[in-house]
Backbone and ligand atoms as CSV (ligand in chain L), in Angstrom:
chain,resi,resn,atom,element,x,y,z
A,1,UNK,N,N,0.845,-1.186,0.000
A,1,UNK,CA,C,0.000,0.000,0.000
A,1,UNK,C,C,0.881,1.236,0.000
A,2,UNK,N,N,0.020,2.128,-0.461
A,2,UNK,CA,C,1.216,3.903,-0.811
A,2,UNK,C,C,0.839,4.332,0.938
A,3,UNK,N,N,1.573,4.773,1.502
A,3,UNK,CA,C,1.595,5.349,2.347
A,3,UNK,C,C,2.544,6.804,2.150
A,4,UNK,N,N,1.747,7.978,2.542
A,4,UNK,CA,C,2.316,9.652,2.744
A,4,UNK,C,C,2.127,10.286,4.152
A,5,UNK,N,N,3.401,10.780,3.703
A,5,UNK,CA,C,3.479,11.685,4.917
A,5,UNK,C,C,2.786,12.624,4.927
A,6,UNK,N,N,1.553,12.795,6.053
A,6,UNK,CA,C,0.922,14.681,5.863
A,6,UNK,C,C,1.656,15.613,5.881
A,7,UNK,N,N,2.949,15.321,6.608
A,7,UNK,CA,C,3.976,16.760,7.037
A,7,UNK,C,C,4.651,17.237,6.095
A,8,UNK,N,N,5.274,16.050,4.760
A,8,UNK,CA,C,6.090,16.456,3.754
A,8,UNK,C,C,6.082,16.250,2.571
A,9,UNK,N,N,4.923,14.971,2.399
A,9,UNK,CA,C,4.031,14.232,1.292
A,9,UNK,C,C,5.176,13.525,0.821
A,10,UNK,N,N,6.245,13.222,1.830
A,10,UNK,CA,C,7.102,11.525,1.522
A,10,UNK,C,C,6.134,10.280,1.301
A,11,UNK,N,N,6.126,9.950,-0.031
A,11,UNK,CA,C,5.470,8.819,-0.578
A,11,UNK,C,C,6.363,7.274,-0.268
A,12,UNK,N,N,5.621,6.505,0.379
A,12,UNK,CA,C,6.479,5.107,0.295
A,12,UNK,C,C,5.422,3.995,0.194
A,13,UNK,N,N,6.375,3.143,-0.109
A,13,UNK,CA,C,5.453,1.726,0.014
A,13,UNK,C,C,5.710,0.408,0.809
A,14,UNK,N,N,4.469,0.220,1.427
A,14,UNK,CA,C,4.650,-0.174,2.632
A,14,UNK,C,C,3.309,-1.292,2.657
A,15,UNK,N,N,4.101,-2.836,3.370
A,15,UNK,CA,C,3.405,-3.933,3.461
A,15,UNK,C,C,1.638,-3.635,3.842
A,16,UNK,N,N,0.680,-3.685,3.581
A,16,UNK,CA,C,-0.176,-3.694,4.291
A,16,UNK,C,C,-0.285,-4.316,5.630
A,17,UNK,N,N,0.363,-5.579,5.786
A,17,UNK,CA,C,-0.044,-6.343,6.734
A,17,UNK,C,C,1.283,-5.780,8.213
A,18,UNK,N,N,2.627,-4.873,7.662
A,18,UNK,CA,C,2.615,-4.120,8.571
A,18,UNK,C,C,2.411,-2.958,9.245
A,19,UNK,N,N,1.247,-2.738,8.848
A,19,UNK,CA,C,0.247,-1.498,9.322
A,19,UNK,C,C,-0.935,-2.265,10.326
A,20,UNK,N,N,-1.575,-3.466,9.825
A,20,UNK,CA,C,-1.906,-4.418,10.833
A,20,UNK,C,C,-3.487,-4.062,10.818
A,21,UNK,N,N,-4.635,-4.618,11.226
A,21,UNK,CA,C,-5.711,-4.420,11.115
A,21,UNK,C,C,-6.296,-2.919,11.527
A,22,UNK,N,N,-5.716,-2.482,12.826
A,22,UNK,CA,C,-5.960,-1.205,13.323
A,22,UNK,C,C,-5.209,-0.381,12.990
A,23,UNK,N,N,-4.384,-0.175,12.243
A,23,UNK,CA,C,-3.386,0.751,12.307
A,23,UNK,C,C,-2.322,0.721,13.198
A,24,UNK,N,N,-1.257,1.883,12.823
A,24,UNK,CA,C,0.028,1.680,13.449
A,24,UNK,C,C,0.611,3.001,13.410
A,25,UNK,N,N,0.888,3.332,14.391
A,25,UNK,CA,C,2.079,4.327,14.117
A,25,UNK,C,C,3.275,4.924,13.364
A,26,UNK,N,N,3.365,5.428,12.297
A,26,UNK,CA,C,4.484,5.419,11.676
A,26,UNK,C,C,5.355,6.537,11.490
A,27,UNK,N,N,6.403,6.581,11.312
A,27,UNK,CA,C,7.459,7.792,11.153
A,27,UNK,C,C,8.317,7.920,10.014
A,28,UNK,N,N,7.708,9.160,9.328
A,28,UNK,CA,C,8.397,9.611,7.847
A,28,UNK,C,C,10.576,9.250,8.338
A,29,UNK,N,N,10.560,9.015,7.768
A,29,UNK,CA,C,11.989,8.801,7.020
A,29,UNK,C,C,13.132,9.886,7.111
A,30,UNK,N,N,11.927,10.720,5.735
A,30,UNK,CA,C,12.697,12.110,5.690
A,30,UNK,C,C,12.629,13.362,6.777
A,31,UNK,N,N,10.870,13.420,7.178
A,31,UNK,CA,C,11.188,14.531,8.532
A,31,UNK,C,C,11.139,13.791,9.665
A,32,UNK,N,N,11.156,13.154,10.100
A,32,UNK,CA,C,10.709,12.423,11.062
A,32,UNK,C,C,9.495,13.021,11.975
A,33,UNK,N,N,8.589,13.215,11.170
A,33,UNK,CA,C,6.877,13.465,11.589
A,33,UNK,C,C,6.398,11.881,11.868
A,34,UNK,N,N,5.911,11.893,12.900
A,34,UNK,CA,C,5.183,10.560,13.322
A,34,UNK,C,C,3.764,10.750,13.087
A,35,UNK,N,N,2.697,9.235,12.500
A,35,UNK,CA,C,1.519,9.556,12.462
A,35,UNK,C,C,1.014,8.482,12.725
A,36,UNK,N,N,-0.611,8.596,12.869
A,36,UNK,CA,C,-1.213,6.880,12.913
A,36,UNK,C,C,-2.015,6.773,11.608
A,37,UNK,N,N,-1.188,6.084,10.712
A,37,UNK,CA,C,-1.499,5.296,9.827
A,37,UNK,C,C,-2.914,4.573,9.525
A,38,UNK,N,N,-3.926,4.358,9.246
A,38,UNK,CA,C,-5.081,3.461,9.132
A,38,UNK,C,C,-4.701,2.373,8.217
A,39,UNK,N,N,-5.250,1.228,8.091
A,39,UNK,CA,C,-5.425,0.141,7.025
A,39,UNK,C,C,-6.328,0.813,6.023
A,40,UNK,N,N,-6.114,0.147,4.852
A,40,UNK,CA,C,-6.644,0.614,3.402
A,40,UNK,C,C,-8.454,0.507,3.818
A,41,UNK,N,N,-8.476,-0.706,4.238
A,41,UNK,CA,C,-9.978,-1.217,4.255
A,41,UNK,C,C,-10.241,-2.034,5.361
A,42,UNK,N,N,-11.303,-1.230,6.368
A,42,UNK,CA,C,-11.733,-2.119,7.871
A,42,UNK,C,C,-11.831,-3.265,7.264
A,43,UNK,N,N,-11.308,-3.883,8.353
A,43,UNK,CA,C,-11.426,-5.406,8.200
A,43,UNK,C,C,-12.727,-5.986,8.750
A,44,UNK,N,N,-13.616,-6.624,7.029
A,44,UNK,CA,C,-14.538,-7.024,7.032
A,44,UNK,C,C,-14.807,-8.016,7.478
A,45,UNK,N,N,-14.330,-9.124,7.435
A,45,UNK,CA,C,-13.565,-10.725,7.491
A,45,UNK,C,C,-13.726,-10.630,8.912
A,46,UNK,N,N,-13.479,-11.783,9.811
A,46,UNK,CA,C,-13.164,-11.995,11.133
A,46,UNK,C,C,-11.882,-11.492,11.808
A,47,UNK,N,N,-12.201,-10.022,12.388
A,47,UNK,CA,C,-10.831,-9.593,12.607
A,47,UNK,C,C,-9.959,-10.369,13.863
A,48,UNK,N,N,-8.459,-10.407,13.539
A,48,UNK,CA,C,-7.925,-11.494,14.250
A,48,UNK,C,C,-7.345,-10.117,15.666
A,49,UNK,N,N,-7.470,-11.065,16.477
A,49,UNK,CA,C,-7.388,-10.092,17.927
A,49,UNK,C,C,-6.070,-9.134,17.678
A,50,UNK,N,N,-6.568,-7.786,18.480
A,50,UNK,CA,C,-5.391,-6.907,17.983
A,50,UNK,C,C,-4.153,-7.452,19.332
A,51,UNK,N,N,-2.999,-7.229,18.625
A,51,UNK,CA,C,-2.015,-7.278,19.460
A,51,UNK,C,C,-1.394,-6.325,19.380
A,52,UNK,N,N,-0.482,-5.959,20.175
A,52,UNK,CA,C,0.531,-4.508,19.889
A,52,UNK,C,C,1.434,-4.802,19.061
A,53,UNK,N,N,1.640,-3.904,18.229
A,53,UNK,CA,C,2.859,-3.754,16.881
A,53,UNK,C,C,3.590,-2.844,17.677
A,54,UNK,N,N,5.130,-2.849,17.695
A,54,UNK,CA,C,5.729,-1.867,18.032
A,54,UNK,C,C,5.971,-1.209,16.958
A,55,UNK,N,N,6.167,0.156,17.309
A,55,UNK,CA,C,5.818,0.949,16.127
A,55,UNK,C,C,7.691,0.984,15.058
A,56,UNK,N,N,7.604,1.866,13.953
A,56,UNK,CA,C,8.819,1.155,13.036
A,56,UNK,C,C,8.981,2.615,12.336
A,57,UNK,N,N,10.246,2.702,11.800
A,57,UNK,CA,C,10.784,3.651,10.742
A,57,UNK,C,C,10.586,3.267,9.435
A,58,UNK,N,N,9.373,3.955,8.698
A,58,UNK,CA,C,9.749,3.520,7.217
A,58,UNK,C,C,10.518,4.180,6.701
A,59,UNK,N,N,11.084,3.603,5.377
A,59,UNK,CA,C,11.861,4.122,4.504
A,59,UNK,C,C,11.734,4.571,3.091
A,60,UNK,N,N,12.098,6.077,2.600
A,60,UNK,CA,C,11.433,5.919,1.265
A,60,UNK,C,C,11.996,5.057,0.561
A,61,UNK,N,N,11.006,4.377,-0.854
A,61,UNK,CA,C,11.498,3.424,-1.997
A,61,UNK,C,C,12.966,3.731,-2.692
A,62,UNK,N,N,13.927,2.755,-2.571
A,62,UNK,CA,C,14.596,3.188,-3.975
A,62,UNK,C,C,14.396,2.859,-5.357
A,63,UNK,N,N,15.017,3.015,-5.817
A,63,UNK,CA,C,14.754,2.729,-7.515
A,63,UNK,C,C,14.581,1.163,-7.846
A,64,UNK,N,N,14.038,0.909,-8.400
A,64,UNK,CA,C,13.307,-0.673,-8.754
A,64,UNK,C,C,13.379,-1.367,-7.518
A,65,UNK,N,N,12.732,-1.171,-6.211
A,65,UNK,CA,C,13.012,-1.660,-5.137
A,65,UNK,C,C,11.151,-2.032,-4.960
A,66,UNK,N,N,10.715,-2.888,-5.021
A,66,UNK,CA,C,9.016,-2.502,-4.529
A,66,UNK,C,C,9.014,-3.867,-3.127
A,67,UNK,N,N,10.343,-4.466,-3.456
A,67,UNK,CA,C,10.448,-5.245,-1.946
A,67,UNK,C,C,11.961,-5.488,-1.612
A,68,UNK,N,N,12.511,-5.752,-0.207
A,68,UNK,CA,C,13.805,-5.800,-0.205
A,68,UNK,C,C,14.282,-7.393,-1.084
A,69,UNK,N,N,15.350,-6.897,-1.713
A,69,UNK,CA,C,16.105,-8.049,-2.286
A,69,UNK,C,C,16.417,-8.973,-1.736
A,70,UNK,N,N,16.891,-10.791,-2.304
A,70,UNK,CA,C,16.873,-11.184,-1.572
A,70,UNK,C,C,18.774,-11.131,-1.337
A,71,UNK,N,N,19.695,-10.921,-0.811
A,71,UNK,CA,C,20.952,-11.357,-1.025
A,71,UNK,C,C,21.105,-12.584,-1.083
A,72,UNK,N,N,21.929,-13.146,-2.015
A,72,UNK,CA,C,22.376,-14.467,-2.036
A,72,UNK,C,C,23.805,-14.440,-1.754
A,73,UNK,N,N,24.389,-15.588,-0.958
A,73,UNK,CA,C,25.656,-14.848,-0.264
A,73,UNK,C,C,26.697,-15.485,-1.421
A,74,UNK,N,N,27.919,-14.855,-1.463
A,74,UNK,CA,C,29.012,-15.388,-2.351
A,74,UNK,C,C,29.148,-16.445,-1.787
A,75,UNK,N,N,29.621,-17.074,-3.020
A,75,UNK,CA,C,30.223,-18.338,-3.376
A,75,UNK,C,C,31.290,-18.973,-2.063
A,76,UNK,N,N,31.598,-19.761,-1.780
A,76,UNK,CA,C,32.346,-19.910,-0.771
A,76,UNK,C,C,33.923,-20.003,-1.286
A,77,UNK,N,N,35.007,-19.614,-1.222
A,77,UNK,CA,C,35.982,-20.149,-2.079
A,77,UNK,C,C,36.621,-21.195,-1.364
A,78,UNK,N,N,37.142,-22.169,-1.951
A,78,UNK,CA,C,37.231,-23.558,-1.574
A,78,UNK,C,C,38.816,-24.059,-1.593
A,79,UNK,N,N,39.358,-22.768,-2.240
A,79,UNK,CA,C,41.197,-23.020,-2.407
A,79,UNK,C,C,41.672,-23.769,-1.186
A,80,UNK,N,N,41.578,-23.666,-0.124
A,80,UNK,CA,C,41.895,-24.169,1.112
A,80,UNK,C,C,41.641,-25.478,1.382
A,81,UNK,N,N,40.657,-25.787,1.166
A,81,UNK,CA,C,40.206,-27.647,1.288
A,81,UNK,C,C,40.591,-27.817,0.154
A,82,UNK,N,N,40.789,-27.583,-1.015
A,82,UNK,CA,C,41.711,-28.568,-1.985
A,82,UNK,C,C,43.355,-28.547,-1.931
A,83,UNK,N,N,43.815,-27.191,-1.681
A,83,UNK,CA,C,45.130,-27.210,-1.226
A,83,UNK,C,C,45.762,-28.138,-0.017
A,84,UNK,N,N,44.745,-28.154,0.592
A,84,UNK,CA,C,44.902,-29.174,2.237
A,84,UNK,C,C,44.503,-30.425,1.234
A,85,UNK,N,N,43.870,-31.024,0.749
A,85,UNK,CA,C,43.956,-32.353,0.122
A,85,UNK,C,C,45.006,-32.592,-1.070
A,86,UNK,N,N,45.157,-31.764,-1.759
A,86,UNK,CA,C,46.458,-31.977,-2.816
A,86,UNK,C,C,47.896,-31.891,-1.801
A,87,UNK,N,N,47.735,-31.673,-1.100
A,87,UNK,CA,C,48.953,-31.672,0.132
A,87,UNK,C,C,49.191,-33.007,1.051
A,88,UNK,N,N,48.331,-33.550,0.955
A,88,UNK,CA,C,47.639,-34.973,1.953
A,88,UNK,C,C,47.906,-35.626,0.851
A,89,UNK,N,N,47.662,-36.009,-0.538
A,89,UNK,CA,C,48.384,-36.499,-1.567
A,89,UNK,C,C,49.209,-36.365,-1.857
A,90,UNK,N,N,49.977,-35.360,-1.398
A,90,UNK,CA,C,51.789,-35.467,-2.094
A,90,UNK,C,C,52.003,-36.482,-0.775
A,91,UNK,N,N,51.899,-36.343,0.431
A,91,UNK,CA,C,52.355,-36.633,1.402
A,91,UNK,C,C,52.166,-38.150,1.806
A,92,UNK,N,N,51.211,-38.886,1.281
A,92,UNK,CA,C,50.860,-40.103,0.482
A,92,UNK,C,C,51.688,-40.978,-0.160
A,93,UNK,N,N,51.777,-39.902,-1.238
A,93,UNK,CA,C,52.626,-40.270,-2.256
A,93,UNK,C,C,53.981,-40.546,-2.182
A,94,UNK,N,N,54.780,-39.816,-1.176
A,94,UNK,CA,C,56.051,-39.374,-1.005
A,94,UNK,C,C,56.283,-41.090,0.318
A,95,UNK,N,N,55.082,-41.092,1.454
A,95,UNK,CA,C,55.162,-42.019,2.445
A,95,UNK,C,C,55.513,-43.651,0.929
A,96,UNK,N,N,54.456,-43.467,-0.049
A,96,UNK,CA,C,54.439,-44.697,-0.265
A,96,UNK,C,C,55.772,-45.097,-1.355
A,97,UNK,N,N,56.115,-44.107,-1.790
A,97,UNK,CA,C,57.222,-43.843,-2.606
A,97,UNK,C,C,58.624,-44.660,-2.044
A,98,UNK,N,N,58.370,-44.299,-0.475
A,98,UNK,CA,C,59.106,-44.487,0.026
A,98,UNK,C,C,59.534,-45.969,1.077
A,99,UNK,N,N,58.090,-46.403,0.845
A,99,UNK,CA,C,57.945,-47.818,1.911
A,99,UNK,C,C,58.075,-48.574,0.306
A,100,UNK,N,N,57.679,-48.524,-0.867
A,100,UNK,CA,C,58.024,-49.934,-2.026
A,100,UNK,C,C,59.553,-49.095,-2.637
A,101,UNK,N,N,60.042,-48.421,-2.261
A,101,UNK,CA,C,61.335,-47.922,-3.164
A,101,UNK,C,C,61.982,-49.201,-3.634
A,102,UNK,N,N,62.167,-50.145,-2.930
A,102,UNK,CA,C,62.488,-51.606,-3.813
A,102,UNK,C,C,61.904,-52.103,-4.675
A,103,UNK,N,N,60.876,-52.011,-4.774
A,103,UNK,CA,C,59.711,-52.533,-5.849
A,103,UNK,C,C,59.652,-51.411,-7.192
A,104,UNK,N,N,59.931,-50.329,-6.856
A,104,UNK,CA,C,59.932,-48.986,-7.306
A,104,UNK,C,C,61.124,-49.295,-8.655
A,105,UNK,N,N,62.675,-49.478,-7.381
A,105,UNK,CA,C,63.660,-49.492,-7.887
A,105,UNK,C,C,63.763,-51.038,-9.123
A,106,UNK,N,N,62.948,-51.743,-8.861
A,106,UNK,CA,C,63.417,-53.192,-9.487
A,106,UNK,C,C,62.536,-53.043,-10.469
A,107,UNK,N,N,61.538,-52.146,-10.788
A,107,UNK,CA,C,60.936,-51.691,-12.168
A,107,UNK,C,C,61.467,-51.106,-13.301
A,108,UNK,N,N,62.282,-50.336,-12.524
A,108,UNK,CA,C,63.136,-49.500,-13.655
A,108,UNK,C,C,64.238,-49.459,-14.406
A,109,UNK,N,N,64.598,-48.857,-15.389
A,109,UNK,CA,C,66.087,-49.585,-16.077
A,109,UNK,C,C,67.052,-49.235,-15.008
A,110,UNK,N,N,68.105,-49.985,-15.441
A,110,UNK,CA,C,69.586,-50.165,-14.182
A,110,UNK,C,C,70.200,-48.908,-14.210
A,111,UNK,N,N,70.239,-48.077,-15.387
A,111,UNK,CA,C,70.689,-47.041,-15.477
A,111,UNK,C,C,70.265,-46.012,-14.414
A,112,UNK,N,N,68.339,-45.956,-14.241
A,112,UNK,CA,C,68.271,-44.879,-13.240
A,112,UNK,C,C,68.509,-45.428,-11.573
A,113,UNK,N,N,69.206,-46.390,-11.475
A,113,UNK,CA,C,69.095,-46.631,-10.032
A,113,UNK,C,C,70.128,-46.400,-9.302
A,114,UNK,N,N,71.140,-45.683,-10.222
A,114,UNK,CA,C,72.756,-44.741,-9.408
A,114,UNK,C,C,71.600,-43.534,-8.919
A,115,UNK,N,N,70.609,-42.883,-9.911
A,115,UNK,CA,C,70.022,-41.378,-10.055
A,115,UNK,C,C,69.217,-41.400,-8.598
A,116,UNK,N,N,68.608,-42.861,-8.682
A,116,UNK,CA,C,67.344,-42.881,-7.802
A,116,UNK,C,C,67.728,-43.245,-6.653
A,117,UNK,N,N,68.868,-43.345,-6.474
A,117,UNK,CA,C,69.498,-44.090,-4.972
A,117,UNK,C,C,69.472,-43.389,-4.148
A,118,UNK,N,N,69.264,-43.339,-2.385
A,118,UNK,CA,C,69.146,-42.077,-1.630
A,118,UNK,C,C,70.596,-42.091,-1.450
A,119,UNK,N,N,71.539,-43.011,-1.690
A,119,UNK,CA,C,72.734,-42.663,-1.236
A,119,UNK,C,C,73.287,-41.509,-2.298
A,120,UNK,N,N,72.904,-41.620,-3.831
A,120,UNK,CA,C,73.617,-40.270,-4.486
A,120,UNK,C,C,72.720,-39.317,-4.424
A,121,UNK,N,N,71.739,-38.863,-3.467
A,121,UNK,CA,C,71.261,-37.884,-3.140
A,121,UNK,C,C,72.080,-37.612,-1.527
A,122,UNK,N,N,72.345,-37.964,-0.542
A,122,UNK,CA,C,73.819,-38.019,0.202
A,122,UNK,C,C,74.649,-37.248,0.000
A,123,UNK,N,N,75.257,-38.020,-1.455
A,123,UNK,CA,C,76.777,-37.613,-1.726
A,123,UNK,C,C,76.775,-36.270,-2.259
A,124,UNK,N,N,75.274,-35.998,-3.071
A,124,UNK,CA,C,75.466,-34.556,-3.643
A,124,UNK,C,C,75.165,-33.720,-2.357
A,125,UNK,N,N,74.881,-33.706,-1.073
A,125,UNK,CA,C,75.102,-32.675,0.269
A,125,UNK,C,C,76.048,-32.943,1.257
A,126,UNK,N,N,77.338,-33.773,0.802
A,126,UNK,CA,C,78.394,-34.114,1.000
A,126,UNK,C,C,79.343,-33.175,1.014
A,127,UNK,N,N,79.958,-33.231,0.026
A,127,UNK,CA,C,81.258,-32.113,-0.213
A,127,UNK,C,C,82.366,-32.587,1.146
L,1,ZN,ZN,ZN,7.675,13.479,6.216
């Protein structure tokens, strides 16, 4: 429903149902003039017992706004749990690398097993 201010003719739009069967108190935005509001149309229907509304600040409309948006929150970024699992796989890899290195080593030609030996990895921090 359009709701105006008498004091400054601030136009807004505003839920019907929080204005409430009896009306409500409301306070312009821009001057802050307070008023009591009525509903569009007495409630014909079985009116449901009044309760107290505490009263609220409206706000004028912005531009293509006729209800608040909904935010949808960003994306979560996920670099962290895959970096922590591609890390848990090297570390895997490196444990198991290292418990068949015989099995490893007896696969491969004879040539790489001076390269692949931990002893000439040793000798090159030797000197
Ligand atoms: Zn006003």
């Amino acid at each position: 429903m359009q709701v105006t201010c008498p004091n400054c003719g601030a136009r807004y739009a505003v839920d019907p149902l929080a204005i409430g069967p009896t009306g409500r108190t409301v306070q312009c935005a821009r001057c802050s003039h307070r008023w009591r509001e009525r509903p569009i149309a007495p409630a014909a229907v079985v009116p449901p017992p009044p309760r107290p509304i505490p009263d609220f600040v409206i706000r004028p409309p912005t531009y293509n706004s006729g209800l608040p948006a909904l935010a949808t929150p960003p994306p979560k970024a996920r670099w962290g749990q895959w970096l922590s699992i591609a890390g848990l796989a090297v570390v895997v890899l490196v444990i198991a690398a290292y418990i068949f290195r015989g099995e490893i080593l007896a696969a491969l030609p004879p040539e790489w097993h001076d390269f692949l030996h931990i002893d000439a990895l040793r000798a090159l921090f030797r000197q």
